[in-house]
C-alpha positions as CSV (number, residue, x, y, z in Angstrom):
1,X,109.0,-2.1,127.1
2,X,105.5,-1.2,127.6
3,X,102.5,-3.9,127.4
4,X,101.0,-4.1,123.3
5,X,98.3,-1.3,123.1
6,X,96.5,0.6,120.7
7,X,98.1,4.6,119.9
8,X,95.3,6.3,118.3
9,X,96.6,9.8,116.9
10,X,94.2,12.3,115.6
11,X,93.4,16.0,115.5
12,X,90.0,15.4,116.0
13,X,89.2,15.1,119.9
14,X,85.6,14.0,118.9
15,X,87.2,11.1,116.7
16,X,90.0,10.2,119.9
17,X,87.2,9.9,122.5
18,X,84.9,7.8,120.3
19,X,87.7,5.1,119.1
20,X,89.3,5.2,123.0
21,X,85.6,4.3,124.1
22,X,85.6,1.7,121.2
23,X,88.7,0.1,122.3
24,X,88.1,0.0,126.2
25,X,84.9,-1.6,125.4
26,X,86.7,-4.6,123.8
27,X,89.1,-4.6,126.6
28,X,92.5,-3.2,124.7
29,X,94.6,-1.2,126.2
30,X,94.7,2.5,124.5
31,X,96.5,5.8,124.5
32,X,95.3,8.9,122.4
33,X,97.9,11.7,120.6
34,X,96.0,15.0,119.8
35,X,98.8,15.3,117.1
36,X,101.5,13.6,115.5
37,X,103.8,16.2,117.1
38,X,103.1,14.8,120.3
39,X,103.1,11.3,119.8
40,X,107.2,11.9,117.8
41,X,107.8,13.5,120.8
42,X,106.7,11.1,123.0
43,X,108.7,7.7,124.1
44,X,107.4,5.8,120.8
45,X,110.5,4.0,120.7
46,X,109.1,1.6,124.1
47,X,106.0,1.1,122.9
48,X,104.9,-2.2,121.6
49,X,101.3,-2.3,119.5
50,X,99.5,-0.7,117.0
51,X,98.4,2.7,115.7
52,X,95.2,4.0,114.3
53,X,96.7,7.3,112.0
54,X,94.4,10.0,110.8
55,X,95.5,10.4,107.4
56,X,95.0,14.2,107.1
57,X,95.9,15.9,110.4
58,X,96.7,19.8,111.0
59,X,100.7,19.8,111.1
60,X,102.4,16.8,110.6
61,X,99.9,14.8,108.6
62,X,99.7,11.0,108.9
63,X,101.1,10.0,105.9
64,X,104.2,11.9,106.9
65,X,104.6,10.8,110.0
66,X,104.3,7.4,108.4
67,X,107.1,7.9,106.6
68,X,109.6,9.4,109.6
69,X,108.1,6.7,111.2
70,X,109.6,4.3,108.5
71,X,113.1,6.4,107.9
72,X,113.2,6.1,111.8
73,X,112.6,2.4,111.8
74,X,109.8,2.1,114.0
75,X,108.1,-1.6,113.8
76,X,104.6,-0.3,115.1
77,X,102.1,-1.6,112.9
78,X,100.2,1.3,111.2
79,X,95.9,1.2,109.9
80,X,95.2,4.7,108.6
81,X,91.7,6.1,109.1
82,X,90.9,7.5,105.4
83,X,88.3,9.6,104.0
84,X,87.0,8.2,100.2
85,X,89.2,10.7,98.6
86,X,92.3,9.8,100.2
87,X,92.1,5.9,99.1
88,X,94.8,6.2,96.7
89,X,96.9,7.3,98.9
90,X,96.5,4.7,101.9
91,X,96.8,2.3,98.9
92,X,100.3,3.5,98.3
93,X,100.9,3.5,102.0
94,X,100.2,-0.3,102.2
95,X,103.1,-1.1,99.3
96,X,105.5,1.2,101.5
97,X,104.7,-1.2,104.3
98,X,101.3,0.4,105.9
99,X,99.8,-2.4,107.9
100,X,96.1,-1.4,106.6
101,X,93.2,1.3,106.3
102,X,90.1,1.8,106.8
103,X,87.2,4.2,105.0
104,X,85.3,6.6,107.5
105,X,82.5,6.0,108.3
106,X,83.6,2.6,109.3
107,X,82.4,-0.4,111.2
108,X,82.9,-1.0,114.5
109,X,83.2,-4.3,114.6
110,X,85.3,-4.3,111.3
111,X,87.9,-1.6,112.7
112,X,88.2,-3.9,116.1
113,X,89.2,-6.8,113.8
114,X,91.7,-5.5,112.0
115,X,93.6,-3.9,114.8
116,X,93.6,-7.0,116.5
117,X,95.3,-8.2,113.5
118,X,97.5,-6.0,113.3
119,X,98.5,-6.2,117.2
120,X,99.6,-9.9,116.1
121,X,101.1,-8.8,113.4
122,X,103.4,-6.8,115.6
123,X,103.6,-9.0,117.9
124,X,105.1,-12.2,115.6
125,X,107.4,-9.5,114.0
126,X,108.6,-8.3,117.8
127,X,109.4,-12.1,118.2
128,X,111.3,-12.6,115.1
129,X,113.5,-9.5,115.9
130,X,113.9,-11.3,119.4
131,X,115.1,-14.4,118.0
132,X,117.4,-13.3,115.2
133,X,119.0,-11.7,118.5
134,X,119.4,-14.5,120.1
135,X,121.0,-16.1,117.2
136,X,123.9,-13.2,116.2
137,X,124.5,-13.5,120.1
138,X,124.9,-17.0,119.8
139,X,127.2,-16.8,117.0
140,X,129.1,-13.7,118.0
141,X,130.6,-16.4,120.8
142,X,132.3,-18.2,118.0
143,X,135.9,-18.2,117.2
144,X,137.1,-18.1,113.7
145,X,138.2,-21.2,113.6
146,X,134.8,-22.3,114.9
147,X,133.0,-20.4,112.0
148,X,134.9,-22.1,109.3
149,X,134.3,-25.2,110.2
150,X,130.7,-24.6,111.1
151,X,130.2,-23.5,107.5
152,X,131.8,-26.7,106.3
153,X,129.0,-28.3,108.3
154,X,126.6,-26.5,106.8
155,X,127.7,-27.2,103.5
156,X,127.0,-30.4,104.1
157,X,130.7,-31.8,104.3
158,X,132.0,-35.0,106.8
159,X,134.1,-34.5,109.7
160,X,136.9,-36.1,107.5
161,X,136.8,-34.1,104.4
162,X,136.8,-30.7,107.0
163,X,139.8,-32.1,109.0
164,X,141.4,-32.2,105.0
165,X,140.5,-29.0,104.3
166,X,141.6,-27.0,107.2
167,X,144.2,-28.9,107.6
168,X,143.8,-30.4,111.1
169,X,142.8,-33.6,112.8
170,X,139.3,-35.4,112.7
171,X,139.7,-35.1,116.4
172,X,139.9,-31.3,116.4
173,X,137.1,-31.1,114.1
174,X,134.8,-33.2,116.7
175,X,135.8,-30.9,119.6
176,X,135.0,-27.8,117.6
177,X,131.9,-29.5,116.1
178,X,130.9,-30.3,120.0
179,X,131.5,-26.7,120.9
180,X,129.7,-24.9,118.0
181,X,126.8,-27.2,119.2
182,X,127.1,-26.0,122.8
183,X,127.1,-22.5,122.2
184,X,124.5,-22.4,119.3
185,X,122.0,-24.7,121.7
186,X,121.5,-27.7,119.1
187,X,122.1,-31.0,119.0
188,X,122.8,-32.0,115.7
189,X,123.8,-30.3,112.3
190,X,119.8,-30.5,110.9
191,X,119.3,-28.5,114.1
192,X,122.1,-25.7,113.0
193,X,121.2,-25.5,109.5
194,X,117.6,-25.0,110.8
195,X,118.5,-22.2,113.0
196,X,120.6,-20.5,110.6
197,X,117.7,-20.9,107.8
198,X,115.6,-18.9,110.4
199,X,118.2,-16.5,110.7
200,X,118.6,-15.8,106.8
201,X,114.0,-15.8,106.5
């Protein structure tokens, strides 16, 4: 993957060369699109960051590429440069998961600070895609006897009353218990159902 940057895409090579000055000048990394042509055609699915989406663009507008974006399941976190008229719409960009916009003429200072917050924002999102990876690895190395009686565990249920209900020994249960601990990398059953509660938020 590449290293988190800012993508600015818009028609306008007045409006690329001003924000990509902007940018440098608060030491972020940035790459400019002239269309959103180019930046679909592009590697977009390696890059890690943020991008700064004229709203209205010759072509493929923002708001459409937006939403192939979205269809496409890109995690890139999306601020939309707007005009006054087009507020409605960058609102109804936001509820279909828009990270923000901004009205033109902006502030500096103000556009600086919400792309850094939406570089975090990607950034804790890349890391809980990471982990819930982790964790379906983990369990993928389970065998189905090892599932059951984790979920038995979970449930909250005694080494005896799983032996009952599987109908096997309490000292099968504590080897399988041992294992599902090794291979999930915890050390108790608050630890597993903690893991697992990350899993499911």
């Amino acid at each position: 993957m590449s290293a988190p940057r800012v993508h600015i895409i818009d028609d306008d090579p007045a409006i690329r060369d001003a924000l990509n000055w902007l940018f440098k000048s608060r030491n972020l990394s940035v790459t400019t699109w002239p269309s959103a042509t180019a930046f679909l055609d592009g590697p977009w699915r390696e890059l890690e960051g943020c991008l700064i989406v004229d709203i209205r663009m010759e072509g493929i507008s923002g708001l459409e590429l937006f939403e192939r974006l979205k269809q496409l399941g890109c995690s890139l976190q999306v601020i939309f440069l707007t005009g006054h008229g087009d507020v409605p719409m960058a609102v109804d960009a936001l509820k279909k998961g828009a990270h923000d916009f901004i009205e033109k003429p902006f502030s500096d200072n103000d556009l600086v600070d919400r792309v850094i917050a939406a570089l975090d924002a990607e950034a804790r999102q890349r890391e809980r895609v990471s982990v819930r990876a982790t964790i379906e690895a983990r369990l993928a190395t389970l065998s189905g006897r090892e599932r059951e009686v984790m979920d038995l565990l979970l449930a909250g249920k005694m080494n005896k009353v799983i032996a009952d209900e599987l109908g096997i020994t309490m000292r099968t249960v504590e080897v399988h218990r041992a294992r599902i601990f090794e291979k999930m990398s915890v050390r108790s059953a608050v630890e597993l159902a903690n893991l697992m509660a990350s899993l499911r938020g």
